[in-house]
C-alpha positions as CSV (number, residue, x, y, z in Angstrom):
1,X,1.6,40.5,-16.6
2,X,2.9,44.1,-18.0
3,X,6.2,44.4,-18.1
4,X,7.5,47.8,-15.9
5,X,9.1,50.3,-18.2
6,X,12.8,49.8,-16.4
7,X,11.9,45.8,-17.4
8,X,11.3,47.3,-21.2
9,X,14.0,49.3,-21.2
10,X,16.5,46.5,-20.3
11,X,15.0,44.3,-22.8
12,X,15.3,46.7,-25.9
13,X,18.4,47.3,-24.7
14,X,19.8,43.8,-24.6
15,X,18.2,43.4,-28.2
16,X,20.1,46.2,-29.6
17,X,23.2,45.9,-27.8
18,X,25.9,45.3,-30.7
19,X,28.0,42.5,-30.5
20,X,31.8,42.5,-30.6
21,X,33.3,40.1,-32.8
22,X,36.5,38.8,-30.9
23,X,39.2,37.5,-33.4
24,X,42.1,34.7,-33.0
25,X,45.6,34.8,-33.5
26,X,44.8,32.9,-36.3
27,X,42.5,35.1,-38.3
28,X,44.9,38.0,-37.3
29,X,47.7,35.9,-38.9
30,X,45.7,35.4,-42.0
31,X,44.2,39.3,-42.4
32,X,48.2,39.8,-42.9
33,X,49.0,37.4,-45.0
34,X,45.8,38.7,-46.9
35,X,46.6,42.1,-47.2
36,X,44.3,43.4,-45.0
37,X,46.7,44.6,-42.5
38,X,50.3,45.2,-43.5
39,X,53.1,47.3,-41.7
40,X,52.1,50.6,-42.6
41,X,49.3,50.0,-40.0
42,X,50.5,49.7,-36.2
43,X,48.1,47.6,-34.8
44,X,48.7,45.2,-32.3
45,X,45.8,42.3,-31.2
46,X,44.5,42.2,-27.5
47,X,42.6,40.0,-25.9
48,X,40.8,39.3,-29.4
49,X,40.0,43.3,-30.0
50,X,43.1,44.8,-33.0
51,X,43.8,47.8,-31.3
52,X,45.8,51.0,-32.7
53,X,49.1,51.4,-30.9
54,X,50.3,55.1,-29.7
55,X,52.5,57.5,-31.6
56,X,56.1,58.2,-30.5
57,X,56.6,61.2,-29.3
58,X,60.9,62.1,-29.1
59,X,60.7,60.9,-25.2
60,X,59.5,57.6,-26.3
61,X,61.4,57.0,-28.7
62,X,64.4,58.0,-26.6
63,X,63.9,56.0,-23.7
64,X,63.3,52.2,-26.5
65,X,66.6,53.2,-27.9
66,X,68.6,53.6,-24.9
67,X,66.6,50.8,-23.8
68,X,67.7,48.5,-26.0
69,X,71.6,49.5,-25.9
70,X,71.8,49.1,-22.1
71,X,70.5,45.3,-22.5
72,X,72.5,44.8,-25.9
73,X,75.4,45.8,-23.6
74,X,74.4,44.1,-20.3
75,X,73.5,40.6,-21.6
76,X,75.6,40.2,-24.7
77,X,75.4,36.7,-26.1
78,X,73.2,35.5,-23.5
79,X,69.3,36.5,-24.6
80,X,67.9,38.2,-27.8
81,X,67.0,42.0,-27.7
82,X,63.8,42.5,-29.7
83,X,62.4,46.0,-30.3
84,X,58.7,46.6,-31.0
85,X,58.4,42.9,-32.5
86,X,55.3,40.6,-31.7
87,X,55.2,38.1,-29.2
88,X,52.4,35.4,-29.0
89,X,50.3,35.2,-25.7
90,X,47.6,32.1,-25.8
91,X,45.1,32.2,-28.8
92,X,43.9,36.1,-28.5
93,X,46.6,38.6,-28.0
94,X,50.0,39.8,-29.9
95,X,51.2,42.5,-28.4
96,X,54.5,44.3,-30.0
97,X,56.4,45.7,-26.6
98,X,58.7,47.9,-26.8
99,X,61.5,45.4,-25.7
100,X,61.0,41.6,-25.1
101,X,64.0,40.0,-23.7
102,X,63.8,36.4,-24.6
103,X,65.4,33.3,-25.1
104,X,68.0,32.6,-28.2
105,X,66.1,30.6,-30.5
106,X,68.5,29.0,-33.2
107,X,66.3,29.8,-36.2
108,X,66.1,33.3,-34.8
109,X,62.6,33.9,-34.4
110,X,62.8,33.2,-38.6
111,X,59.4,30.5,-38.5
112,X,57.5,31.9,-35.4
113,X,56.6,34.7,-32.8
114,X,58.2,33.8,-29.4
115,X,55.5,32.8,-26.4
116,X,55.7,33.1,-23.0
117,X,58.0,30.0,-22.6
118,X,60.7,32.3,-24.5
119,X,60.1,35.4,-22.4
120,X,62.5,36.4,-19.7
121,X,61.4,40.2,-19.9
122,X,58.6,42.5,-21.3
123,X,59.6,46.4,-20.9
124,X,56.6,49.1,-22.5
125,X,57.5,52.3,-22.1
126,X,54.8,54.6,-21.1
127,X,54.3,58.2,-21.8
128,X,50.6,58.6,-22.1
129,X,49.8,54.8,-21.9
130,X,50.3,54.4,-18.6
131,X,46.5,53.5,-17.5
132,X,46.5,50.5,-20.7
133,X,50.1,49.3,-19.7
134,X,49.2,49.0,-15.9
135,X,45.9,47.3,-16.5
136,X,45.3,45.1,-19.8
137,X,49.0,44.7,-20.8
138,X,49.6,43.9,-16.9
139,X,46.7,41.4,-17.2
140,X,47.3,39.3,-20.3
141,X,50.9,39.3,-19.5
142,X,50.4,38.0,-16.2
143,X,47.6,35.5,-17.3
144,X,49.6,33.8,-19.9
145,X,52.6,33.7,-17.4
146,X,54.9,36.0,-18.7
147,X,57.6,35.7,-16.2
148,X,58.4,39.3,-15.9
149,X,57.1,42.6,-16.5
150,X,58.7,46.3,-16.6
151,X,56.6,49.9,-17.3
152,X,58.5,52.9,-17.5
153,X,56.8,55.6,-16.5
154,X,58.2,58.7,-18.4
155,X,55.9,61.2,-16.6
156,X,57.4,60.1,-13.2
157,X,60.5,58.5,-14.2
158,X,59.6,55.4,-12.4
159,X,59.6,51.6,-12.9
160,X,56.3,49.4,-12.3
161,X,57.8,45.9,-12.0
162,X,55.3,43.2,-12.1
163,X,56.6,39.2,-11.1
164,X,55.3,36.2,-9.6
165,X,52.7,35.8,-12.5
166,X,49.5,34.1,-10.3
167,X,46.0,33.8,-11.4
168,X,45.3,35.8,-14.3
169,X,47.6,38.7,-12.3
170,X,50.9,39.3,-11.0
171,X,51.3,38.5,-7.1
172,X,54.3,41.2,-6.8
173,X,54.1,45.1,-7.9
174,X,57.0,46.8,-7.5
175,X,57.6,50.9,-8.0
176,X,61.2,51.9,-7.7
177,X,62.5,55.6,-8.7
178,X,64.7,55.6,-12.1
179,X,67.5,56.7,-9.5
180,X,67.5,53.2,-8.1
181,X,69.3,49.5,-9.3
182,X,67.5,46.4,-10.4
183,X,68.3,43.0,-11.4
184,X,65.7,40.7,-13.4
185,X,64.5,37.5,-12.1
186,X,66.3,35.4,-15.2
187,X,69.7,37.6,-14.9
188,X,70.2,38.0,-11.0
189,X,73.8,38.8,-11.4
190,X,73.4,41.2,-14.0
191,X,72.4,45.2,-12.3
192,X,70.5,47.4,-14.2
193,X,70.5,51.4,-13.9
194,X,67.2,52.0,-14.2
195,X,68.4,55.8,-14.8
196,X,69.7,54.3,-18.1
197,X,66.7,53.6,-19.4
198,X,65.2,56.8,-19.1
199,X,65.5,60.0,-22.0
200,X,68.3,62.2,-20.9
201,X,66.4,65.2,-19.1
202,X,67.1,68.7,-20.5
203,X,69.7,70.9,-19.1
């Protein structure tokens, strides 16, 4: 029987469709310890693809730094800060967020990349990543049960706040106005000033 031309279409296409080679936190580990990637290239591995991460622009910047000070100040001795440092998620992904909040470890982090089981928080700051950091980061974050998740939105000045990690998602989305308080699921006593977070706004 001849084959329509819509059937030979889709069959030369599925010949020359390329393939995507998918890579583990394993060969990821050893194309560092290779050479082939070092720190000069910011690159971070998700969901198997090595993937170029954004520029800072001074916004950015401002809002990880003043980030990082209000938890420094608010938690104290009681969880590590870690600023644009990797964290493992299952066997494909190793994001660097712009703060994880996460467990003390008493080898500090010296002989391995903390996982989900050390995660209490994961902040990325979004100024023109907002579509990435809502979706994929939302989804392998919320697959490998990373108990908590914050975006700020620098565009709006608002805070996505994903919980209740459930079947490859996150059950709860919150969006609350960098005017308002929150607390975080592991710190309940401990309120936040979202506003804090946030780059001061010009006069």
């Amino acid at each position: 029987m001849q084959a329509t031309v819509t059937e030979a279409t889709q069959e030369i296409t599925q010949e020359i469709e390329p393939q995507i080679h998918l890579w583990s936190v394993d060969d990821y580990h050893q194309m560092i310890e290779a050479g082939v990637l070092d720190e000069d290239d910011r690159v971070e591995l998700l969901e198997g693809k090595i993937v170029c991460m954004s520029p800072q622009r001074p916004f950015h910047a401002s809002s990880v730094q003043r980030s990082s000070k209000l938890f420094f100040k608010l938690l104290g001795d009681r969880a590590e800060i870690r600023i644009q440092l990797p964290v493992i998620l299952g066997n494909d992904s190793e994001p660097e967020s712009d703060l994880a909040i996460v467990k003390i470890d008493e080898h500090e982090y010296s002989y391995r990349h903390p996982e989900a089981k050390d995660i209490y928080l994961l902040i990325e700051v979004a100024d023109w990543t907002i579509s990435t950091d809502r979706k994929q980061k939302a989804r392998i974050y919320g697959k490998n049960l990373v108990l908590e998740y914050w975006i700020l939105d620098l565009q709006k000045r608002q805070v996505y706040l994903f919980r209740q990690p459930e079947n490859g998602s996150y059950r709860e989305e919150l969006i609350l106005n960098s005017e308002d308080t929150a607390t975080m699921i592991a710190f309940p006593d401990v309120a936040i000033a979202l506003t804090a977070l946030f780059p001061l706004q010009p006069e």
